[in-house]
C-alpha positions in Angstrom: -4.2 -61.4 31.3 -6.2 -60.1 34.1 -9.4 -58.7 35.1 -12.8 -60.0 33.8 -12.6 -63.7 33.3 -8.7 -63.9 32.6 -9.3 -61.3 29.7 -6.6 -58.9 28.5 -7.8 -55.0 29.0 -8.0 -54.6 24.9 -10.9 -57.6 25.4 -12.1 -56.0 28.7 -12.6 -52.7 26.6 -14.5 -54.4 23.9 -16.8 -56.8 25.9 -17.4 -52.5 27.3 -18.2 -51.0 24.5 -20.7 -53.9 23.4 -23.0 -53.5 26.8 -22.5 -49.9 25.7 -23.6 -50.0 22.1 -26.4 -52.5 23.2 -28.1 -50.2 26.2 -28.0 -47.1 23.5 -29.1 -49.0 20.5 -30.8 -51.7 21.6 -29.2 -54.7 19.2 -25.4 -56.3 19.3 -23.4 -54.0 16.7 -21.7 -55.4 13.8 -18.1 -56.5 13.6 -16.9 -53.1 12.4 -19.1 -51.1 14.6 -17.6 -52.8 17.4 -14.1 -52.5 16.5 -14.6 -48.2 15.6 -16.2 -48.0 19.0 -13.4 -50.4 20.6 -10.6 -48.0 18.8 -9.5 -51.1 16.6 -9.0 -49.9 12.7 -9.6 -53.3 11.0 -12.5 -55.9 11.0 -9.6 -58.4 11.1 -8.5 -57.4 14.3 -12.0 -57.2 15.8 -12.9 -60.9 14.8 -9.2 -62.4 15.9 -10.2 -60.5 19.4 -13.6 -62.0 19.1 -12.4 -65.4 18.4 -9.0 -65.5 21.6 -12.4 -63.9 23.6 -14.7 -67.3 22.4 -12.4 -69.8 23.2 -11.8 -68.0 26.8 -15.6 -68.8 27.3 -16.7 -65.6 27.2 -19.0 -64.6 24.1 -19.4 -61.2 22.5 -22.3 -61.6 19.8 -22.3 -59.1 16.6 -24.8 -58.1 14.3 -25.3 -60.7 11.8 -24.7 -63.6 13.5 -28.1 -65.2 15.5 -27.6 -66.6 18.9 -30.1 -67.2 22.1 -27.5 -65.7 24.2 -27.6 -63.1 26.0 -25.4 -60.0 24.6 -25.3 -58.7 28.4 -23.8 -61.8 30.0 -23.4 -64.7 27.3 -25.7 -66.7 28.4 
């Protein structure tokens, strides 16, 4: 793993396309939004990205789940 915060460039690329898909829409996108704009074909594989990607510290929020953080930085 390299590159932002230890992450692997799969994660890198996703933790992208949410900054993306936030700046052009305006809200986080939903698990399967992020995953068809990421290139990944199943929710499954999203949320087990999602999850390695949580327990690195670094948090990606998706559409249907409420935080206070941040969906630019995570915090």
């Amino acid at each position: 793993m390299t590159g932002l915060g230890g992450l692997s460039p799969r994660q890198e690329e996703i933790v992208r396309c949410a900054r993306r898909w936030v700046a052009e829409y305006g809200e986080a996108p939903s698990v399967r939004e992020l995953g068809e704009a990421a290139g990944l074909s199943s929710s499954g594989s999203i949320a087990y990205q999602l999850r390695r990607m949580r327990e690195a510290g670094v948090v990606v929020e998706t559409r249907g789940r409420r935080s206070d953080r941040c969906p630019h930085c995570g915090q």
